[in-house]
Each structure stands twice: as structure tokens, then as C-alpha cells.
C-alpha positions in Angstrom: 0.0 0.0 0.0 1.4 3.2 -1.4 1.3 6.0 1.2 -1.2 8.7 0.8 -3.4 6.7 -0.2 -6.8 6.3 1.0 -7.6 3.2 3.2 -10.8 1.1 2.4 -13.5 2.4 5.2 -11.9 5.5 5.8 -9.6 7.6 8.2 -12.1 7.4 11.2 -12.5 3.3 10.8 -8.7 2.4 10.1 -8.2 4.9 13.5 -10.6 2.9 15.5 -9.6 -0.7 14.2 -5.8 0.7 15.5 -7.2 1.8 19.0 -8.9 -1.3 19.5 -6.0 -3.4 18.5 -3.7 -1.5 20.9 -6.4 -2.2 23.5 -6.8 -5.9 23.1 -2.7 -5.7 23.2 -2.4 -4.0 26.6 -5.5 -6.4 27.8 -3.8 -9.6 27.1 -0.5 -7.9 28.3 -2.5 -6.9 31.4 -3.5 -10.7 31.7 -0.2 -12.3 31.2 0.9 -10.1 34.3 -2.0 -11.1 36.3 -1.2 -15.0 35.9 2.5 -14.3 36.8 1.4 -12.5 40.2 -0.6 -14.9 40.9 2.0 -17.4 40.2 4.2 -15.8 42.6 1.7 -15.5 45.2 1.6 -19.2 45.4 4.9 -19.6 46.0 6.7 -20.5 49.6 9.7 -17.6 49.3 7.7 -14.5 48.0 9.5 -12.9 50.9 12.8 -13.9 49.5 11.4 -12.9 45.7 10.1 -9.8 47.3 13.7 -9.1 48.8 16.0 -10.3 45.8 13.8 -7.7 43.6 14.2 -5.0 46.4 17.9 -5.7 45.8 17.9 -5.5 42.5 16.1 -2.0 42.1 18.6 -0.6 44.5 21.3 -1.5 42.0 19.4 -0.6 39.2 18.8 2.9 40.6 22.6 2.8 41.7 23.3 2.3 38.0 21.0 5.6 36.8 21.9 7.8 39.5 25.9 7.5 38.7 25.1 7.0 34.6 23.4 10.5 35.1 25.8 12.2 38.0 29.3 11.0 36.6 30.6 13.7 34.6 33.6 11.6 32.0 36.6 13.4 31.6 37.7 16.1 28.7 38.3 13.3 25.6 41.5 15.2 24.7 42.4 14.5 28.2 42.1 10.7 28.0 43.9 10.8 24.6 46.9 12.4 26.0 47.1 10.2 29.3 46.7 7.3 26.4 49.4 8.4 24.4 51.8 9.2 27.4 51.5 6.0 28.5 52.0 4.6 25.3 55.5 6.9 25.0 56.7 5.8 28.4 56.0 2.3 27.5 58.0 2.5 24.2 60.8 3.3 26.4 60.8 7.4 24.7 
């Protein structure tokens, strides 16, 4: 289908068949994750789940926070400590 072309059944219709693909999508995504919890509920160490994903967010976050706060050095910086190492290993 070429675009700019008209779809059969018009703007309105191909919009609405979209929005109610995209809601049947999140509905059986919505689903799936309602299973899953209620898998986990069943289980004898939720508390340990519970904690090991407590754990992991914390290191997660640690991740962002110093991805976002960590300022890198100047590149021309790191070039010339790269190249004066190289020198000094070359014996000149």
C-alpha cells in the first residue's frame, strides 16, 4: 500500500480498528501479568522474591543515578594520558 493513499472504510475506521488493536494488546499484556502474580503469590519464598527484587532495584537505581551524576573526563584529556602511557611504554 502506497502511502497517501486512502484506506478502504476511511480515516475514522482504520483509526478505530488501531485503538482497539492496541487495546486488546495491553488487555492480554495486562492478563499475562495477572497470571504471573498470581503465580508468585503461590509460591513459599515470596519474601525472599520480594527481597532479591528489592535488591535489584537498588542497583538498578545505583546504576541511573551514577550513569546520570558521573561527569567523564575532557576526551583530549584521556587521549593524551593514552598516548603518554604509550611513549613511556615505548621506552621514549
Amino acid at each position: 500500500m502506497a502511502h497517501g493513499t486512502e484506506r478502504p472504510g476511511g480515516v475514522e475506521q482504520h483509526a478505530l480498528l488501531l485503538a482497539a488493536g492496541l487495546a486488546g494488546l495491553a488487555v492480554g499484556a495486562a492478563g499475562s501479568v495477572l497470571g504471573t502474580v498470581r503465580g508468585l503469590l503461590r509460591r513459599a519464598d515470596t519474601a525472599e522474591l520480594v527481597a532479591e527484587a528489592e535488591r535489584d532495584l537498588i542497583a538498578r537505581g545505583r546504576l541511573v543515578v551514577d550513569r546520570v551524576t558521573t561527569v567523564p573526563p575532557p576526551q583530549l584529556e584521556v587521549l593524551a594520558r593514552h598516548v603518554t602511557a604509550q611513549r613511556s611504554g615505548d621506552g621514549g
